[in-house]
N, C-alpha and C positions, 0 to 999 in steps of 0.2 A: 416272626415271619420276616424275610430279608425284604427290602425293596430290592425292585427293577434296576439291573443295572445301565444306568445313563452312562455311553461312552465318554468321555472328557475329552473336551475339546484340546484340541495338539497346542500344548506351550509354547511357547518360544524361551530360548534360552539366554538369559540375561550376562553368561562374561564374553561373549566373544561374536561377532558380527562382521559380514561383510558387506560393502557397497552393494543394491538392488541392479548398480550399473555394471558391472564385473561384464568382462566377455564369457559368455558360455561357450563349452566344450559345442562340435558338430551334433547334431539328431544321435545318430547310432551312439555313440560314443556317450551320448548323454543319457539315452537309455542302457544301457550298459551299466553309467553310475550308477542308474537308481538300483537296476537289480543287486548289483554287489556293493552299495553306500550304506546300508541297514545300518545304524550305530544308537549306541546308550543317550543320554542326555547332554552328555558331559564326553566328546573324544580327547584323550590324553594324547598327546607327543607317544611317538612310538604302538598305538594301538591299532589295530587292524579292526575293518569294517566286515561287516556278515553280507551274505549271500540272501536274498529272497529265499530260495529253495534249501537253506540250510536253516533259517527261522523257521520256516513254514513246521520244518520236521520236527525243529525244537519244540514250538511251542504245542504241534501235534493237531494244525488248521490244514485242513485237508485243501480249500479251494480261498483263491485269492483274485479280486478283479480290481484293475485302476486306471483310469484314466487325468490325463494331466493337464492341464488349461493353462496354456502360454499366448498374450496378445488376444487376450478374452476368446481362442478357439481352444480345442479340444485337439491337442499335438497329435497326440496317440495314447490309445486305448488297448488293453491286453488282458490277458485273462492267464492263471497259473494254478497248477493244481488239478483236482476234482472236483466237478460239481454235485454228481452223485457215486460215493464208493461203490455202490452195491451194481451197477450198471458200467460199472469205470466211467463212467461218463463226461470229458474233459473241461473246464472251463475256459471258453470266450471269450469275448467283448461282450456278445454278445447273448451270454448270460444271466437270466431272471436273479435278480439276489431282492429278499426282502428288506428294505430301508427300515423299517423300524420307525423311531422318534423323529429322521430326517423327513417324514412324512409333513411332520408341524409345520417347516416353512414351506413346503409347498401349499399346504392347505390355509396359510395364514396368507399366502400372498391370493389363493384365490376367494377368501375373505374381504383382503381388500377390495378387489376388484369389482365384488359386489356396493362395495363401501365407494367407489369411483361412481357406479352405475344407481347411485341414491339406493338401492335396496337395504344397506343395512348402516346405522350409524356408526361409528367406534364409541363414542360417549352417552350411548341410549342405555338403557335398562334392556336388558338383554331379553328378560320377558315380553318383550313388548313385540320381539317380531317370535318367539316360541308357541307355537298351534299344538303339538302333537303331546307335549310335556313341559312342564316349568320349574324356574329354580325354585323348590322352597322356600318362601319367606322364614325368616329369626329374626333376631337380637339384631345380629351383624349386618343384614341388608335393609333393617329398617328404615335408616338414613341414608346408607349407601346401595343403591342396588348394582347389581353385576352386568359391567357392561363390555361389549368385544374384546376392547382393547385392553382390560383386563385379562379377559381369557387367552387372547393370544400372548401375554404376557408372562405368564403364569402370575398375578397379583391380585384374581381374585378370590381369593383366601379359601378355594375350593381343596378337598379333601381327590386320593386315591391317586395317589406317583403314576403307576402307569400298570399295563394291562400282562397277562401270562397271555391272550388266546385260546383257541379252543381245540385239543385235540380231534382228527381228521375222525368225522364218522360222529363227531359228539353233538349232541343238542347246540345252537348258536340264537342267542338272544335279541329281539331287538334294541335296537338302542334304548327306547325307553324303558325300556326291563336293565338295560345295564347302568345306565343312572339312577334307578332306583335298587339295585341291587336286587333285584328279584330274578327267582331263578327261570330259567338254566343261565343265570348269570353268577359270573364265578368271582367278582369282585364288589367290593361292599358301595353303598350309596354314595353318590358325590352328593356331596354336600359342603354349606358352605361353615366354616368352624372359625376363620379369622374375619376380620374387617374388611373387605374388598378393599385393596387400593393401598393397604399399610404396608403389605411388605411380598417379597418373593418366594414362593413354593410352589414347584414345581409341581404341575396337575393334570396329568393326562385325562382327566375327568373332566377338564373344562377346554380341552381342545374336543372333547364327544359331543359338550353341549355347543359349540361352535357349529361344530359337524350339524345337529340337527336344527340349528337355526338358521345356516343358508339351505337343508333339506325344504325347512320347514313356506321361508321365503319366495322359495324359487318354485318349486311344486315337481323338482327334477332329485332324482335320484343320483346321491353323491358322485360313482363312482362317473357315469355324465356328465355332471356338472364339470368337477375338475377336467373332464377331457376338454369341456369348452372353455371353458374360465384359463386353464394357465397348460395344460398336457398338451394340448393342439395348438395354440399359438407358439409354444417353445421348442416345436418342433421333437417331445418330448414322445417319439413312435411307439419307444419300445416299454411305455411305463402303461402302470394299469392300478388306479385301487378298486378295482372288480373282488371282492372276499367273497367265496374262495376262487381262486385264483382258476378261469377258466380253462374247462379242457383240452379247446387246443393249445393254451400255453406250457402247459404241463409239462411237455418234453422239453422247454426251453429253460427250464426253472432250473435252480441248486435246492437240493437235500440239505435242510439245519441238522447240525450235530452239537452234541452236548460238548462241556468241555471236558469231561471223561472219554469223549469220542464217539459215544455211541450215539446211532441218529435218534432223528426226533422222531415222535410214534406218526405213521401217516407220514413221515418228511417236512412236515410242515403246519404251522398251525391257523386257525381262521379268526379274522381280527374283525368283529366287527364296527370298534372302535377304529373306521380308518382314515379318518384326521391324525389323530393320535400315533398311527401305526401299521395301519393298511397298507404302504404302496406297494406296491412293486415294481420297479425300475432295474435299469444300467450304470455304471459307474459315468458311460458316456452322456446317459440323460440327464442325468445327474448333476453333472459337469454345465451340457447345456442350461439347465436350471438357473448354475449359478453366473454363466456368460449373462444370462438373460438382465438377472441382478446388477452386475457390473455393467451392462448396455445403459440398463435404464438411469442406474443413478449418473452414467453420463450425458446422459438427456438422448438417449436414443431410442427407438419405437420399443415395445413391449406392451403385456397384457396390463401394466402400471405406470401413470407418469412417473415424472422425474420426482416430481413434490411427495408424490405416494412411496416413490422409492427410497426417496430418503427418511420419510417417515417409518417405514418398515425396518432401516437399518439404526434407528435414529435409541439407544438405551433405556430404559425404565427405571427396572433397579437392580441390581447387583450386573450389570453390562449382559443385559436380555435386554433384547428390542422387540418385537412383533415377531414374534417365529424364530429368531436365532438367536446366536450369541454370538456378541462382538467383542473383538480384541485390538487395540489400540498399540502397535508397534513404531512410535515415533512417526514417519511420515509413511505410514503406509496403515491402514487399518483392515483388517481381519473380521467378517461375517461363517460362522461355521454352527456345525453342529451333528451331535451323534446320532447313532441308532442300537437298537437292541432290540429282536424280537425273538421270540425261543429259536435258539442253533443258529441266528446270525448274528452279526457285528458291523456297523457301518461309519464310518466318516467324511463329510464335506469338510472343508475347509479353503476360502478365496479370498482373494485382497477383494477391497471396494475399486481401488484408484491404478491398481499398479497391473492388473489385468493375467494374474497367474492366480494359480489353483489344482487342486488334487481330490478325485474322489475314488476310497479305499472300500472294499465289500468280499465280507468272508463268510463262508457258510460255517460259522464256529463263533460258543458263546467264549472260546479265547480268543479271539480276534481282536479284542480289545488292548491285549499283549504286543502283540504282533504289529497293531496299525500304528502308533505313533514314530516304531522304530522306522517304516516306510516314510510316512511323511519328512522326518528327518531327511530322508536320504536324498527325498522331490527336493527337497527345501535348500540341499547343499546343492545337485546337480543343476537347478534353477535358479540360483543365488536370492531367496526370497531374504528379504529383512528381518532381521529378528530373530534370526534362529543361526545358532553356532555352524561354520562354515571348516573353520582348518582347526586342526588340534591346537590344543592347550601347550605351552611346552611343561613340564615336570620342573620341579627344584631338587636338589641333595642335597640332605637331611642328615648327620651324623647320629650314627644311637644316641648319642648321649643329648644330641637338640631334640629329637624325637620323645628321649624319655622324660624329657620335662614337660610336656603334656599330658603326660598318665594320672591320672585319678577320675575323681566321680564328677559329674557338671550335670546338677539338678534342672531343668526347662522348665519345668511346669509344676504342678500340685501331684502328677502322677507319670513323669519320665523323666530317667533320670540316665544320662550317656554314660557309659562306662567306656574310656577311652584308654587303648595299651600301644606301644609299637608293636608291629607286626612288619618285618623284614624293613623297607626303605618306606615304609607307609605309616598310618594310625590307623588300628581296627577299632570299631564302637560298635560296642553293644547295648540292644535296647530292649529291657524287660517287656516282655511280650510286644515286642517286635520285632524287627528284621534285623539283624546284624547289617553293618557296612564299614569300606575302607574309605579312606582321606590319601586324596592322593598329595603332598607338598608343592603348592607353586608358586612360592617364598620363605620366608623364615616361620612366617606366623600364620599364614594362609594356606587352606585347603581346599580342593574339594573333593566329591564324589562323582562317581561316574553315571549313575543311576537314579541323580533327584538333581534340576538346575538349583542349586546350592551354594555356599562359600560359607567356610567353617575359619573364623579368625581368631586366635588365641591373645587376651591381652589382659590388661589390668586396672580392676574398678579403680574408680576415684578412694575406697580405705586403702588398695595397696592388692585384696586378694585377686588372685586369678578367674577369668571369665572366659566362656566361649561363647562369640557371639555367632546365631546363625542367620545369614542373608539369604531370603530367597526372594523372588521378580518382585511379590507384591507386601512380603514382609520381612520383619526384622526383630529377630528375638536374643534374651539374653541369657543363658547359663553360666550361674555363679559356680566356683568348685566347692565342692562340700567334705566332709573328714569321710575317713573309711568307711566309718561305720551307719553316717546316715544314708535312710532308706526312705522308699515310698510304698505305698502298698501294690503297686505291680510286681516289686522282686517280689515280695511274698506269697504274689499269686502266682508268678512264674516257676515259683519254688516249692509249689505244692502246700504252703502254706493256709489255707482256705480262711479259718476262723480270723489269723492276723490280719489277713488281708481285707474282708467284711469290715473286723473292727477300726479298720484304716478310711476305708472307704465312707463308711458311715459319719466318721470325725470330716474327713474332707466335705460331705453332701452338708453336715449341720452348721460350719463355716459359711459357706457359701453355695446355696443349693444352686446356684444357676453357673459354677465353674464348668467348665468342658469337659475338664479333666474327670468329672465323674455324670457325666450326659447318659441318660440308658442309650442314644444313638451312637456312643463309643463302644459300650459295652454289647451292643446287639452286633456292630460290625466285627469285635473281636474274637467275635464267638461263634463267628459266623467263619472266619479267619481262618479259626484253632481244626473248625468243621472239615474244611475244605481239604486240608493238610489230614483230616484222619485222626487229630489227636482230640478223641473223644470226653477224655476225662478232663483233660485243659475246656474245653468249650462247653459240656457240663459245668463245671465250676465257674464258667464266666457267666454264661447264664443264668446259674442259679443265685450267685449275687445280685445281678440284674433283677432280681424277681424280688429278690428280698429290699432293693433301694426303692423299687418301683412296683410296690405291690398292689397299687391301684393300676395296671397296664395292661392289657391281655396281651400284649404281641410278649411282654417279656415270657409266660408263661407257654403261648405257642413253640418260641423259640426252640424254651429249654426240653418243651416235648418231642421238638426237629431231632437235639445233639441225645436224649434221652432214646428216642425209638432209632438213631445211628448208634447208638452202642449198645441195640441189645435189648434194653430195658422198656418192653411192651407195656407192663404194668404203668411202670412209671411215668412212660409217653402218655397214654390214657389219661393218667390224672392229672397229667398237665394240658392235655387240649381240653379236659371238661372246665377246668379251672381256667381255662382261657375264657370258656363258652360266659361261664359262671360270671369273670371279671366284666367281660364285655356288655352281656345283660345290666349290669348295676351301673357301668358306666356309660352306654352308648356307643354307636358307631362313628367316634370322633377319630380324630387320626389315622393310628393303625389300626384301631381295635378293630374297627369292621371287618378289612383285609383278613387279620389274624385270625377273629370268630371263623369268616369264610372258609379258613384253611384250617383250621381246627375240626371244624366237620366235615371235610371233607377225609382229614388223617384219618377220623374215629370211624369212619362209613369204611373207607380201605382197610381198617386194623379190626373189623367186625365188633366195632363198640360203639355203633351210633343210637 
């Protein structure tokens, strides 16, 4: 079973940067760039930038809304596209779009706010203010119990990424049914499986239990609360976590679409988890949201002091703070964060100090495509820090310097670059990955257009050749290797199935904690091979998966996902019983629960339950 996909917060690009001081272009003129600055990661000397409306068609997102935050206001706000096809129905500004995961910092600042007004502590045991339901005690909270400021952090070692929703017309659980996993809940028990406080994973399970422990404190009904606690102080009109989404808003709303296009059943789905993924909002609320943030940490009135504010923006662990994620660009730092709920796609992202900002919202689960290439475009027309500003310029390359870079450059336990010339460039290939060009912009220096990267050609301390790759937060080496060494991805690539097992198995008995053989590589690349239609490649990734990790039910789910996409009913069958079967022996710890959950749900649709 895949996880939820968490938009990714917008990078910044590490070669090339202009001053936050630059004179900006006039208003029109500026909006202008953004609609036609759309560009890759990486612009080259000589590349041309895409149009809004000519992405939009690319990547086949029907409705697009953004609003931009310059001098901590809200410049302007617009809407492109459709909101609903079937209606032509146009998008606005003022336009319903479901936020998704952006729901978190709103809901963690009106956490706080409870935490200002003494109602709930951040360092308390979280059972302690829970009435209606509690965390199960174990092992793991015996000495630690689970307390807010974990939950809003994702650290407390709670189970269950985040939520599908519930088709329109379907059974909708209470919350304490969806924590316990009981039905008509369609996600497995949050529960806690790590040590509160050790480390980061992501929990939309523990922003639910959040949810009912200011429910539970206050004696008000969440989607109220929020409108007191932080929607009506921030002037936030046009937002609402009311699930499902009231009648009269209806007309105001956007229709989610899949990323094959087609809509969502009902247009929409009902989140009762809506801390987690409830709101509904504007790009322009949105936006104010994040003014509200930048006010406060400069000590100006908000529903949060300054101390609260900075502790909300203030890192935990892996650069999460209380409801967002922060991004550190030299003297300017970055609070952001995505969304994802079925058929939408959303993005925040704002300086703390420097008082600019962008929020992007598409009724399409491809908008995740689509949004970073805009933010780029905000980022050049409003000279934000940290992100690439004027093209790269190009070097020339003679064949013959080019073809001194051809051969193999092993990276890891299981990738290995296969690099050629191709015209004035370097193509590389990556066994079960994506192909890319290297563009030259020196003798020995590359990049690419499509990942912030720098690919430098040089030579280890024996003498052999290496490719070293730099990206923002790391730096790795590839040695060159002779013709004929391999790893076991060409031989999965190659249809090779049993070499490739017998590769992978040697790699997992080395060192079973390498990456290079993680079942959460092998579930994404299968999930990958799916999406693309090449069913017998993602069968075969799967079914290795199943065989490294045969204690796992999600692998087993999986391979009944790519099993019943090609066809193979019998086959799907006995892989979601064998999910059922694994998950029983093992418990609903990690995926298994999720997986079990979808597992029977396939065999109840496929008349095998």
């Amino acid at each position: 079973m895949r996880k939820l996909r968490i938009v990714p917060c917008a990078a910044a690009v590490l070669l090339l940067s202009v001053s936050a001081s630059a004179v900006p272009p006039a208003d029109d003129a500026r909006i202008n760039a953004v609609e036609n600055g759309l560009r890759p990661p990486v612009l080259v000397e000589g590349d041309h930038t895409w149009s809004l409306a000519d992405r939009m068609k690319h990547y086949g997102v029907n409705g697009v809304s953004i609003a931009v935050i310059r001098d901590s206001k809200v410049e302007w706000a617009k809407g492109y596209g459709l909101a609903d096809v079937e209606s032509n129905q146009p998008v606005t500004a003022a336009t319903l779009f479901q936020a998704g995961s952006i729901s978190k910092p709103v809901s963690a600042m009106g956490a706080l706010v409870l935490v200002e007004d003494g109602k709930l502590k951040l360092d308390a045991d979280i059972n302690t203010y829970l009435k209606s339901w509690k965390v199960p005690g174990n092992d793991h909270t015996t000495k630690t119990p689970v307390t807010l400021e974990e939950l809003l952090s994702h650290t407390a070692g709670l189970t269950v990424h985040g939520f599908p929703g519930y088709a329109a017309g379907a059974p909708v659980p209470t919350v304490p049914q969806v924590l316990d996993g009981a039905p008509p809940a369609n996600t497995a028990p949050v529960r806690v499986d790590l040590d509160p406080g050790t480390q980061y994973r992501y929990s939309g399970g523990g922003y639910t239990i959040a949810q009912l422990a200011m429910v539970d404190v206050t004696g008000q009904a969440f989607p109220a609360l929020m409108q007191r606690l932080v929607l009506g102080p921030l002037g936030m009109r046009e937002s609402t976590f009311d699930q499902p989404l009231p009648s009269t808003l209806v007309s105001s709303a956007a229709a989610g679409y899949y990323a094959d296009g087609k809509p969502v059943a009902g247009k929409r789905h009902v989140y009762p988890e809506m801390a987690a993924a409830g709101l509904w909002t504007t790009p322009s609320d949105l936006a104010r949201f994040a003014i509200g943030i930048q006010k406060m940490l400069a000590g100006g009135k908000g529903p949060l002091t300054k101390t609260m504010a900075d502790n909300m923006v203030k890192p935990r662990r892996e650069d999460y703070a209380l409801g967002l994620g922060i991004r550190d660009e030299g003297e300017t730092k970055y609070f952001e964060h995505g969304g994802s709920d079925e058929g939408f796609q959303a993005q925040l992202t704002a300086s703390e100090n420097r008082g600019y900002g962008a929020v992007i919202m598409t009724n399409s689960d491809r908008g995740y495509l689509l949004m970073p290439e805009i933010v780029r475009s905000i980022a050049a027309a409003y000279y934000w820090e940290g992100y690439q500003i004027e093209a790269i310029p190009a070097a020339k390359l003679t064949p013959e310097e080019l073809a001194l870079y051809a051969g193999k450059y092993r990276l890891d336990a299981d990738t290995m670059l296969i690099v050629a010339p191709s015209g004035s460039a370097l193509e590389v290939k990556v066994p079960l990955g994506e192909a890319f060009s290297l563009v030259p912009v020196s003798k020995q220096a590359f990049v690419r257009r499509d990942a912030e990267a720098r690919y430098t050609f040089g030579r280890r301390p024996d003498g052999g050749a290496q490719l070293t790759v730099s990206e923002k937060t790391s730096t790795e080496t590839a040695p060159r290797v002779g013709p004929g060494s391999r790893v076991p991805s060409e031989d999965l690539a190659d249809g090779k199935y049993d070499e490739a097992l017998a590769g992978y198995r040697k790699l997992l008995a080395a060192n079973p904690k390498d990456p290079a053989i993680a079942e959460n590589r092998f579930n994404q690349l299968g999930y990958e091979a799916l999406q693309k239609k090449d069913d017998a490649k993602s069968i075969a990734i799967f079914r290795i998966n199943t065989q490294l990790y045969p204690d796992s039910a999600n692998t087993y789910d999986s391979l009944g996902e790519a099993l019943e996409a090609g066809g193979d009913k019998a086959g799907a069958i006995a892989m979601y019983k064998k999910c059922i079967e694994v998950a029983g022996k093992q418990g609903d710890v990690g995926q298994n629960g999720p997986a079990k959950v979808h597992a029977q749900d396939r065999l109840k649709a496929l008349g095998a339950s």
